[in-house]
C-alpha positions as CSV (number, residue, x, y, z in Angstrom):
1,X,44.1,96.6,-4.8
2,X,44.1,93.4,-4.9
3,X,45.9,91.2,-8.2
4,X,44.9,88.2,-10.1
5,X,47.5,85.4,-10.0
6,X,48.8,83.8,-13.0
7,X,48.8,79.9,-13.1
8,X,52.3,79.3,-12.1
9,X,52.3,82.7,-9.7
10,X,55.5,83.8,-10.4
11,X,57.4,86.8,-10.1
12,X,61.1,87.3,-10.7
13,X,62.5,89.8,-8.9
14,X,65.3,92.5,-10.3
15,X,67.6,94.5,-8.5
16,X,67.4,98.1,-9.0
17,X,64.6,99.0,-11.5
18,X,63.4,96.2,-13.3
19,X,61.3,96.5,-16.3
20,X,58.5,95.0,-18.4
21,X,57.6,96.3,-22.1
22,X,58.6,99.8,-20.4
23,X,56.7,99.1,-17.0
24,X,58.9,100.1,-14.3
25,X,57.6,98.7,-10.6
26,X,58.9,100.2,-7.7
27,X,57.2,100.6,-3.9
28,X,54.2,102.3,-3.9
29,X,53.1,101.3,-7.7
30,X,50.8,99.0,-8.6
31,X,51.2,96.8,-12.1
32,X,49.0,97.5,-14.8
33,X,46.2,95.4,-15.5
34,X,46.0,95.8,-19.7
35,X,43.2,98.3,-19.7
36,X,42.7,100.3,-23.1
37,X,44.8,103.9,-23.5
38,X,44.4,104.3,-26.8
39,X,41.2,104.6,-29.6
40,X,41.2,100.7,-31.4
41,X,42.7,98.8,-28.5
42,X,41.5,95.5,-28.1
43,X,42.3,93.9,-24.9
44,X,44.1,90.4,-26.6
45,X,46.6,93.0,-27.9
46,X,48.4,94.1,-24.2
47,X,49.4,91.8,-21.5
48,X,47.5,91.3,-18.6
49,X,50.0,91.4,-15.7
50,X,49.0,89.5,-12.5
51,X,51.2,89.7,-9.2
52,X,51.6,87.9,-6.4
53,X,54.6,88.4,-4.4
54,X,56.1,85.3,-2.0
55,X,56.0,87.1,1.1
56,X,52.4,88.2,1.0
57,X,49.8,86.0,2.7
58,X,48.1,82.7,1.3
59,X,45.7,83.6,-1.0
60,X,46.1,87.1,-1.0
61,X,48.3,89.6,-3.3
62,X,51.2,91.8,-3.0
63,X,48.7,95.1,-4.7
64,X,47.1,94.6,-1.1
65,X,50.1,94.3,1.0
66,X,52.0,97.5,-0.3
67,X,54.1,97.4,3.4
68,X,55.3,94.0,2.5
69,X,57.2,95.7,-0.6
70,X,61.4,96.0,-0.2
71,X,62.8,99.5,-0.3
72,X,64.0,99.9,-3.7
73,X,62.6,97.0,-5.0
74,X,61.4,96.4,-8.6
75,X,59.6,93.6,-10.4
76,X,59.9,91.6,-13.3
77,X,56.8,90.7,-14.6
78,X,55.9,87.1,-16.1
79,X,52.5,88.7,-18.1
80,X,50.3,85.9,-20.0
81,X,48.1,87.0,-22.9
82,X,44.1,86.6,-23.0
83,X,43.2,84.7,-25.9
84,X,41.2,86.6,-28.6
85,X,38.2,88.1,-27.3
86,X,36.1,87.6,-30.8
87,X,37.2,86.3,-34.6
88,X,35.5,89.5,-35.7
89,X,37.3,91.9,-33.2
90,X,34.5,94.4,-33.5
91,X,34.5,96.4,-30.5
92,X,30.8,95.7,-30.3
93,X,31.4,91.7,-30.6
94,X,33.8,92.4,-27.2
95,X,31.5,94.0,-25.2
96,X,28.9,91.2,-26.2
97,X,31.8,88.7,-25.1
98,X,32.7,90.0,-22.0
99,X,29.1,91.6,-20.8
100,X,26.5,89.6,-22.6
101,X,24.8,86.7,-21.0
102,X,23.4,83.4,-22.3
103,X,19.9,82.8,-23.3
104,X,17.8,79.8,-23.1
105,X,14.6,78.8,-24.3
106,X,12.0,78.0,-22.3
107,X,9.5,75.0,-22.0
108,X,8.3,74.7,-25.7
109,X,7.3,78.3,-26.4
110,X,10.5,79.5,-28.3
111,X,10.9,82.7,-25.5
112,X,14.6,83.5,-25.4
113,X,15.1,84.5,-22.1
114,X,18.4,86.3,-21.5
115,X,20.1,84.8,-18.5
116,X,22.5,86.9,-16.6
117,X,26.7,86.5,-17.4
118,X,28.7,85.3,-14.6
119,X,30.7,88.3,-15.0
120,X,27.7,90.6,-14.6
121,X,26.7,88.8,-11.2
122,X,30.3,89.2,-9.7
123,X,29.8,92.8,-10.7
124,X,26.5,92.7,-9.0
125,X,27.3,91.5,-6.3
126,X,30.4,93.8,-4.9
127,X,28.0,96.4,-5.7
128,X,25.3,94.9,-3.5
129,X,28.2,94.7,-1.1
130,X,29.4,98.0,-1.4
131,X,26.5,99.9,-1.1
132,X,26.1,100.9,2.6
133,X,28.9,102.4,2.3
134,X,28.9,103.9,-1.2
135,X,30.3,107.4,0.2
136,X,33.4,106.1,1.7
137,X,34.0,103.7,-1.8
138,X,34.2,107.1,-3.7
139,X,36.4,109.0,-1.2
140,X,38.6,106.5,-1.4
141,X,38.6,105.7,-5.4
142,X,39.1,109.8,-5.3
143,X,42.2,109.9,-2.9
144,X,43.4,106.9,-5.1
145,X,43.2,108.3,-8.3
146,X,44.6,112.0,-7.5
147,X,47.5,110.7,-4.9
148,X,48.4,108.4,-7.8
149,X,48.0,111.0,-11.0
150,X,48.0,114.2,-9.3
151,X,47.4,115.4,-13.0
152,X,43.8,114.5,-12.8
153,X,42.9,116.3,-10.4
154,X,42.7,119.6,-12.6
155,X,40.0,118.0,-14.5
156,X,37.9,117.6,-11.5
157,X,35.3,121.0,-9.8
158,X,37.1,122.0,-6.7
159,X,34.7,121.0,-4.9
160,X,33.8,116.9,-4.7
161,X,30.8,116.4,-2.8
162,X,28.1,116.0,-5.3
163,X,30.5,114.2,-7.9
164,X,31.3,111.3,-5.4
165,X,27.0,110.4,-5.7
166,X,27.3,111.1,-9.7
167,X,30.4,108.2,-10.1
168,X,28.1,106.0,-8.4
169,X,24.9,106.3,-10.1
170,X,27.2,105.5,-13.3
171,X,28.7,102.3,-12.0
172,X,25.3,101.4,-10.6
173,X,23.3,102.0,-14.4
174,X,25.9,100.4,-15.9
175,X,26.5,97.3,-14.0
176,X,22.1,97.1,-14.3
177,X,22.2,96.6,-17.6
178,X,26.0,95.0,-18.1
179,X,23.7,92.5,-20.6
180,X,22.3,94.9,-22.7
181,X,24.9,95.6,-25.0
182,X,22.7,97.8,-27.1
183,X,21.9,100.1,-23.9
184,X,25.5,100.3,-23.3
185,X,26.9,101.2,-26.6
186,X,24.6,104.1,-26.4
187,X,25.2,105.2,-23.1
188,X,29.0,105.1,-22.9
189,X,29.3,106.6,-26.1
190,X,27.3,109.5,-24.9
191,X,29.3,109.2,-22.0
192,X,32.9,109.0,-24.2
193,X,32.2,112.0,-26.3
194,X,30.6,114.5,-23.3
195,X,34.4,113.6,-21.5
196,X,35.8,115.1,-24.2
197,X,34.7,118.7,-22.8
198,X,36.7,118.1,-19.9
199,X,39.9,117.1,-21.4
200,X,39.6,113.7,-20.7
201,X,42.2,111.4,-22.7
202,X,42.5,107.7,-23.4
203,X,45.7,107.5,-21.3
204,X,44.0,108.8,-18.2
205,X,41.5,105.3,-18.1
206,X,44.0,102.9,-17.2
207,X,44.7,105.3,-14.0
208,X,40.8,105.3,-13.5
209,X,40.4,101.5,-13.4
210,X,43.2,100.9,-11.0
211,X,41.8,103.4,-9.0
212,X,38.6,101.9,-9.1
213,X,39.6,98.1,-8.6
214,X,41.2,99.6,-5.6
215,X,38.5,100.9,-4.0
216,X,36.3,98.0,-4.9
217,X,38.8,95.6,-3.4
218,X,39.3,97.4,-0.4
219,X,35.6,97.6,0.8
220,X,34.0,94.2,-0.7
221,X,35.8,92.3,1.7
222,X,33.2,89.1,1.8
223,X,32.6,89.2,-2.4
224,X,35.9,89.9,-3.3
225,X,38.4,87.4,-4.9
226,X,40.4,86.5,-7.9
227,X,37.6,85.7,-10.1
228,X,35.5,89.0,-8.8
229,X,38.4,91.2,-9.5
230,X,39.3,89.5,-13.2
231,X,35.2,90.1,-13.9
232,X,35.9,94.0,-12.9
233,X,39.0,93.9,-15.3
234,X,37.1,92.2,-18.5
235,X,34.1,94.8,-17.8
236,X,36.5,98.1,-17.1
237,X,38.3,96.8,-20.1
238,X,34.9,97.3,-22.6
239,X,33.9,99.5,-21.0
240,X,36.6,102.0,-21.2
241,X,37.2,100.9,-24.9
242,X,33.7,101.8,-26.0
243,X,34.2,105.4,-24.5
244,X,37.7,105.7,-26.1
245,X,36.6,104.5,-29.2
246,X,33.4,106.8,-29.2
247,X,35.6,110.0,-28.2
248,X,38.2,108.8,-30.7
249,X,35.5,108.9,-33.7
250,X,33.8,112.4,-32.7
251,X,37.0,113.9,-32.5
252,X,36.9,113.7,-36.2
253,X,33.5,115.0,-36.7
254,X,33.0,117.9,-33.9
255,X,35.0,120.3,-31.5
256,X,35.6,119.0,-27.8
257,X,33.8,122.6,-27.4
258,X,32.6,125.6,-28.3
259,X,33.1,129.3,-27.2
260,X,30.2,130.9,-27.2
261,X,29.6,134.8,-27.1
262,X,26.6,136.4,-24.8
263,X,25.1,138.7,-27.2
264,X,21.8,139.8,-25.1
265,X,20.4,139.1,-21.5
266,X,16.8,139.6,-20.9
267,X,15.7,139.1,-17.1
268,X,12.3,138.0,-17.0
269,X,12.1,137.7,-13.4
270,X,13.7,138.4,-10.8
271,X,15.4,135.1,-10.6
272,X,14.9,134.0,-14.6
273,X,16.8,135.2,-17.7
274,X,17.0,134.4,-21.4
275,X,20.0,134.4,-23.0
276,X,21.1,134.7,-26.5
277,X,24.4,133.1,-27.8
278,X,27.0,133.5,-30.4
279,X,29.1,130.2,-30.6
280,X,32.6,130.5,-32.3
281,X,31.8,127.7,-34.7
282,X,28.6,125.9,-36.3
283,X,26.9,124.5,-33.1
284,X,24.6,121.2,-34.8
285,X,21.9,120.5,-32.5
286,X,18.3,119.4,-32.9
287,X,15.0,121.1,-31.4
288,X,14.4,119.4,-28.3
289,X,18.3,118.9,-27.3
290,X,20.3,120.3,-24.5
291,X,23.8,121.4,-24.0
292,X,26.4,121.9,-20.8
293,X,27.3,124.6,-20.3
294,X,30.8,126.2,-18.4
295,X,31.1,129.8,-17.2
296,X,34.4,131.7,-16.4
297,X,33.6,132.3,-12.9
298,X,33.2,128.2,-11.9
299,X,35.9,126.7,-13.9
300,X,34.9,122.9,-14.4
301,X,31.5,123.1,-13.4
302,X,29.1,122.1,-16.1
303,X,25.7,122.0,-15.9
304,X,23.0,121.1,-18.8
305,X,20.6,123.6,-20.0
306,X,17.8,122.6,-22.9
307,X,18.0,125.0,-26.2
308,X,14.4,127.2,-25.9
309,X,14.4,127.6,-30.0
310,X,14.7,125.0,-33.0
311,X,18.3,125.7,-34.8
312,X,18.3,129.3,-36.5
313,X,19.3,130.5,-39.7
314,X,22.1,133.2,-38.0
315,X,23.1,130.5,-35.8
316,X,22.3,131.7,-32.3
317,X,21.1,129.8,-29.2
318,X,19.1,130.6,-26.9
319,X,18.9,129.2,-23.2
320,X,16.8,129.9,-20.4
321,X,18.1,129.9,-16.6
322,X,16.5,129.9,-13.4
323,X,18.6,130.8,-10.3
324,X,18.3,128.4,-8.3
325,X,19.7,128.3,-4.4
326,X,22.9,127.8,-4.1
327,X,22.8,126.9,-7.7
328,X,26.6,128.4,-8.8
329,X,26.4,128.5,-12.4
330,X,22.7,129.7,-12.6
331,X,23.3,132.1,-10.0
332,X,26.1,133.6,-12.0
333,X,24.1,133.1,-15.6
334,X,21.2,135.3,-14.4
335,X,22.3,137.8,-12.4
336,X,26.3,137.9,-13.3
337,X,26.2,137.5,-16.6
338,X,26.6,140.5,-19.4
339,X,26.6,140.5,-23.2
340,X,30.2,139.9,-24.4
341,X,30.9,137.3,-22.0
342,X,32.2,134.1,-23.1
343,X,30.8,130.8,-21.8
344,X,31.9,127.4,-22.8
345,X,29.5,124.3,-24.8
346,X,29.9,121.0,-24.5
347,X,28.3,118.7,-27.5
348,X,24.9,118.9,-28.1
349,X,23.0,116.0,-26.4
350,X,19.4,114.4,-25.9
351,X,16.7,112.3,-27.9
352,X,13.1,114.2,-26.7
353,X,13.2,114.9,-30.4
354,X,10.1,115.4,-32.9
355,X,9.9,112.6,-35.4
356,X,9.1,114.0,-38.6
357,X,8.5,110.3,-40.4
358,X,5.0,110.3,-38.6
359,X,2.4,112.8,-38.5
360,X,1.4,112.1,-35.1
361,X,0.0,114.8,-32.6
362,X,2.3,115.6,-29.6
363,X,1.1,116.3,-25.7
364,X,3.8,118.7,-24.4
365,X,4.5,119.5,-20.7
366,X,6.2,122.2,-19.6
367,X,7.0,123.1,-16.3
368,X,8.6,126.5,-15.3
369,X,11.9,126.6,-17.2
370,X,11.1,123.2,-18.8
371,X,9.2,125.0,-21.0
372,X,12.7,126.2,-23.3
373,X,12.5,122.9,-25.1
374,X,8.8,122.5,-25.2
375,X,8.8,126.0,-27.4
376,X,11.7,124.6,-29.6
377,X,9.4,121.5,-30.4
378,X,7.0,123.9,-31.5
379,X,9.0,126.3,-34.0
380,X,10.7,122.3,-35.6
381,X,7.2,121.4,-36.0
382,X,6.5,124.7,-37.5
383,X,9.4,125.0,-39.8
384,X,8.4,121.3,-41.0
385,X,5.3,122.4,-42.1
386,X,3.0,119.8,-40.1
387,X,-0.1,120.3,-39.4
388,X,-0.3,117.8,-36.7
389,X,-1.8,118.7,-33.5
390,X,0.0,119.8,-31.1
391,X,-1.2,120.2,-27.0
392,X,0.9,122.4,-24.8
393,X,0.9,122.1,-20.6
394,X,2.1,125.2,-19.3
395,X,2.8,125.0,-15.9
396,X,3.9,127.6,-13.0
397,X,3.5,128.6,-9.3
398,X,1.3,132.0,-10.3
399,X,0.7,133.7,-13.9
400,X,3.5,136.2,-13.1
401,X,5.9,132.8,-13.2
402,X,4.5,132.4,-16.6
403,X,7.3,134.5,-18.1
404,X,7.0,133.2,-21.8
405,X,3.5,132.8,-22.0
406,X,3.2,135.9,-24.7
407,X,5.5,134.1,-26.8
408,X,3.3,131.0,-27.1
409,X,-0.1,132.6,-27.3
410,X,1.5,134.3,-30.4
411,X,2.5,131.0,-32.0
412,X,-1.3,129.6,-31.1
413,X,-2.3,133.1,-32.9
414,X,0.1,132.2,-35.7
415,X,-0.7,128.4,-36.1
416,X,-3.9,126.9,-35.8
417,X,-2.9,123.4,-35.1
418,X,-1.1,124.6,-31.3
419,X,-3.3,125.0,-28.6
420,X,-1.8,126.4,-25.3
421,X,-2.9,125.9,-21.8
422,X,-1.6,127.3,-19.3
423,X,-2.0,125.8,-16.1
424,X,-1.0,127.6,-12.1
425,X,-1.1,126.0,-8.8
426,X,-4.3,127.5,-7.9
427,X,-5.2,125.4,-10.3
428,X,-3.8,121.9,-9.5
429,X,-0.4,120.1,-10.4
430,X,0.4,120.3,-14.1
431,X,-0.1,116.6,-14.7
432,X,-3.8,116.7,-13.6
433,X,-4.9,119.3,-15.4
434,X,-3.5,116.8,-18.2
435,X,-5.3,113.8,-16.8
436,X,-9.0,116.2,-17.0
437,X,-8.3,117.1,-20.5
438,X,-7.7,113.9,-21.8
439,X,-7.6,111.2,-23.5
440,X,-4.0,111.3,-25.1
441,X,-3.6,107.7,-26.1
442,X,-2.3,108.6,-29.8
443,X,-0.5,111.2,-28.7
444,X,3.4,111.3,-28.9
445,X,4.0,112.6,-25.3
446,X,7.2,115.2,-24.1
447,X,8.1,116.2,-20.8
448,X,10.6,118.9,-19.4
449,X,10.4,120.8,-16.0
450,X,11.4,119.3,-12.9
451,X,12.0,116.1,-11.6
452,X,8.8,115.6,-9.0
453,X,6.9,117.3,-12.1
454,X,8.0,114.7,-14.9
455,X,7.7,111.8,-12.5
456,X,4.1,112.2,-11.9
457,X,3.8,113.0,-15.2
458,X,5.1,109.4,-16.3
459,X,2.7,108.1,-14.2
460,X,-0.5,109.9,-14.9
461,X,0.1,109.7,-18.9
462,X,0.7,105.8,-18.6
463,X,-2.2,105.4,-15.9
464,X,-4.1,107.0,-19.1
465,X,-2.8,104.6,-21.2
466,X,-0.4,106.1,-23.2
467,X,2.1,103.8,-24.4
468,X,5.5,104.0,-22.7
469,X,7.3,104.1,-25.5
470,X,5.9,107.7,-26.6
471,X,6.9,109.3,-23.6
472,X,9.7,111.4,-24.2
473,X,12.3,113.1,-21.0
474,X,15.5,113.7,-20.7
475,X,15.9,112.1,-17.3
476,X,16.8,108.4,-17.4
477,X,19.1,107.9,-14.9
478,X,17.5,110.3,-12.2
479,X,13.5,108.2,-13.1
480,X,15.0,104.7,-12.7
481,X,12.9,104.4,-9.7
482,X,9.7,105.4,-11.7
483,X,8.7,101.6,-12.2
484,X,8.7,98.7,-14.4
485,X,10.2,99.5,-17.5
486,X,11.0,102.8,-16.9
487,X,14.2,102.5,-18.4
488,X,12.5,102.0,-21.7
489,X,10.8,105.9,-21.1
490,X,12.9,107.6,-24.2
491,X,15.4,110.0,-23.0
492,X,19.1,110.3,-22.0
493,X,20.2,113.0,-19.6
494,X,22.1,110.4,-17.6
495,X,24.9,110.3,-15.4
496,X,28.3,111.4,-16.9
497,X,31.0,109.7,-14.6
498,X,33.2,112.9,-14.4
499,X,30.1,115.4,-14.3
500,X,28.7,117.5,-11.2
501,X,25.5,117.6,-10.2
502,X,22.8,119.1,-13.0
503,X,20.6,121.9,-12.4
504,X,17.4,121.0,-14.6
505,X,16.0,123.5,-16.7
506,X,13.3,123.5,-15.0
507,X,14.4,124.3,-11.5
């Protein structure tokens, strides 16, 4: 890992232990680079400490020549202060000072066009660098972080495979849109308040950015230097300090989880079951939402499953599973799983959400599974008493897949406004049979099943002309290869940092 140098470079040494604000140095430790630990930190507050040690080699520092550190040696650190990131100290102004680009206007028309920050192109960069060898980057941030804080590890599945891919995709959505500071207020502080669940705390971030520096520093050998690693710092910083700051104010409002009681199992099919639950405490969550989920049989192992009815009067939840192979938590939901277990909730999470200010019909595609959240859009609009239009896509390998289909032929009985169709592969891919019984451009669109289902979806509904801002998913992250603009497709099942790999709904 390597360390910025301050402008004169020095570094006293101490015999025997010597000590900054309470920093202690010794072989083997690195010095800490100011990030956030604590909710309302801003980063002109803490030193910044910068090393370079004499014996280490021109231009380089001593964080990346630990061998060239004396037995029993500690440092006294000469630290110099940033100046004030922002007169307002908002913790929105310092993400726009760190992250947030320039704009210029272009040749007489007025168009502000946002030009990327230097900071954001250094970031870029070592992750263009990086890239072909992504894997070994998170193996080695990993063995960083856990040799370092063997505490961590606990919060961690035992197995890592899958959550080596899921750090990257984080860094990599992040560092896309390091400009948009509106994108990332959102998506860290989803991303600060589902850590919560896992017992993540603001002193474990400062451990997670060495960690990370170190990694970076270790394999961006051509794009890394003094001014690359201080634009890492001044992002990890904001970053960080949005998720603290976002955990910090839902601590006050919500539980970091629930307990929640299996009170009936129904098994549909062979390899799909409904379950009811009893949470332990008022679980607030709209129609359309999804929750994580952890069993007792894979501690640590959270995986996201959409609610399949709009919020009920006694409080229970319902969630459909499909197993899926090798899928360990669905496996052990549908055919382990017994009324009177107790599972574990993470927040409530997701914006495919009805908007009840308009009146406009909805276009609703549900493919196996996916079709829990599609039925909880229907009972919202229901209890709302609109009469708008609404257009389900029912979609499934055979009718004997179509294991809820009795429940929404009763609601089309009920409600005169829902028309049902259900829709097999004898009959074509789901987002055909949408294409033939179109058009749907004034319809507000929602998608849920899996991935390969909702991707062609996108595509057929905006080859259609529907607007891309009315199509609703809850895939984000996993569709940012859709196209142009698909990162404006509404919908925020993203990549948590510390999460595993999700088993869709509709899987």
């Amino acid at each position: 890992m390597g360390g910025v140098e301050t402008p004169d470079g020095e570094l006293g040494e101490g015999g025997g232990g010597g000590r900054h604000d309470g920093q202690v140095l010794r072989r083997g430790d690195l010095p800490s680079r100011g990030f956030p630990s604590r909710p309302g930190f801003r980063p002109e507050e803490a030193p910044v400490f910068h090393v370079k040690h004499p014996r280490a080699p021109k231009g380089g520092s001593l964080a990346r020549h630990p061998a060239l550190w004396p037995e029993n040696t500690a440092f006294r650190l000469k630290p110099f202060r940033r100046p004030p990131c922002c007169e307002h100290g908002s913790r929105l102004h310092e993400a726009r000072h760190m992250m947030d680009g320039p704009t210029r206007t272009t040749g007489g028309t007025g168009a502000r066009i946002a030009e990327p920050s230097r900071d954001a192109v250094l970031v870029r960069r070592t992750l263009e660098e990086i890239s072909p060898v992504a894997d070994k980057v998170t193996s080695y941030f990993y063995a960083l972080l856990f040799i370092r804080t063997p505490a961590l590890r606990e919060l961690f599945p035992a197995a890592m495979d899958t959550q080596r891919d899921r750090l990257l995709k984080a860094l990599l959505t992040v560092a896309e849109r390091m400009d948009d500071t509106a994108f990332l207020v959102e998506y860290l502080g989803h991303l600060g308040r589902g850590h919560r669940k896992y017992g993540v705390e603001a002193a474990h971030y400062p451990a997670v950015g060495e960690a990370l520096i170190g990694a970076l520093a270790r394999y961006a050998e051509r794009s890394w230097d003094a001014e690359t690693e201080a634009a890492w710092v001044r992002a990890y910083t904001a970053i960080s300090q949005l998720m603290i700051d976002a955990a910090a104010e839902d601590e006050t409002r919500a539980p970091a989880w629930w307990q929640a009681e299996v009170v009936s199992h129904d098994l549909r099919t062979p390899d799909i079951a409904v379950l009811t639950l009893r949470p332990d405490a008022p679980y607030p969550f709209l129609a359309g939402q999804f929750t994580t989920l952890e069993t007792p049989w894979w501690p640590r192992v959270w995986r996201h499953y959409s609610f399949a009815s709009a919020p009920r009067p006694d409080g229970l939840l319902t969630l459909h599973v499909k197993a899926v192979p090798a899928g360990w938590v669905s496996r052990a939901l549908v055919h382990r799983a017994r009324p009177g277990d107790v599972l574990r909730l993470g927040p409530p999470s997701g914006s495919m959400t009805v908007d009840h200010a308009t009146d406009t019909g909805l276009l609703c595609l549900g493919g196996g599974t996916g079709i829990a959240p599609i039925k909880a859009l229907v009972e919202d609009v229901a209890e709302h008493g609109d009469r708008r239009k609404v257009d389900v896509f029912y979609g499934a390998r055979s009718g004997q897949d179509l294991y809820d289909i009795d429940t929404l032929l009763r609601l089309q009985r009920t409600f005169p406004w829902l028309a049902v169709h259900p829709v097999t592969e004898a009959q074509g891919p789901l987002p055909q049979a949408v294409r033939a019984a179109g058009p749907w451009t004034e319809r507000d669109a929602y998608l849920s099943g899996p991935l390969g289902m909702v991707r062609e979806g996108i595509d057929v509904l905006r080859g259609s002309g529907v607007p891309t801002e009315r199509i609703r998913h809850d895939f984000l992250a996993e569709l940012a290869t859709v196209g142009a603009g698909s990162a404006e497709v509404r919908g925020v099942h993203g990549a948590d940092a510390l999460d595993v790999a999700v088993e869709v709904v509709a899987q």
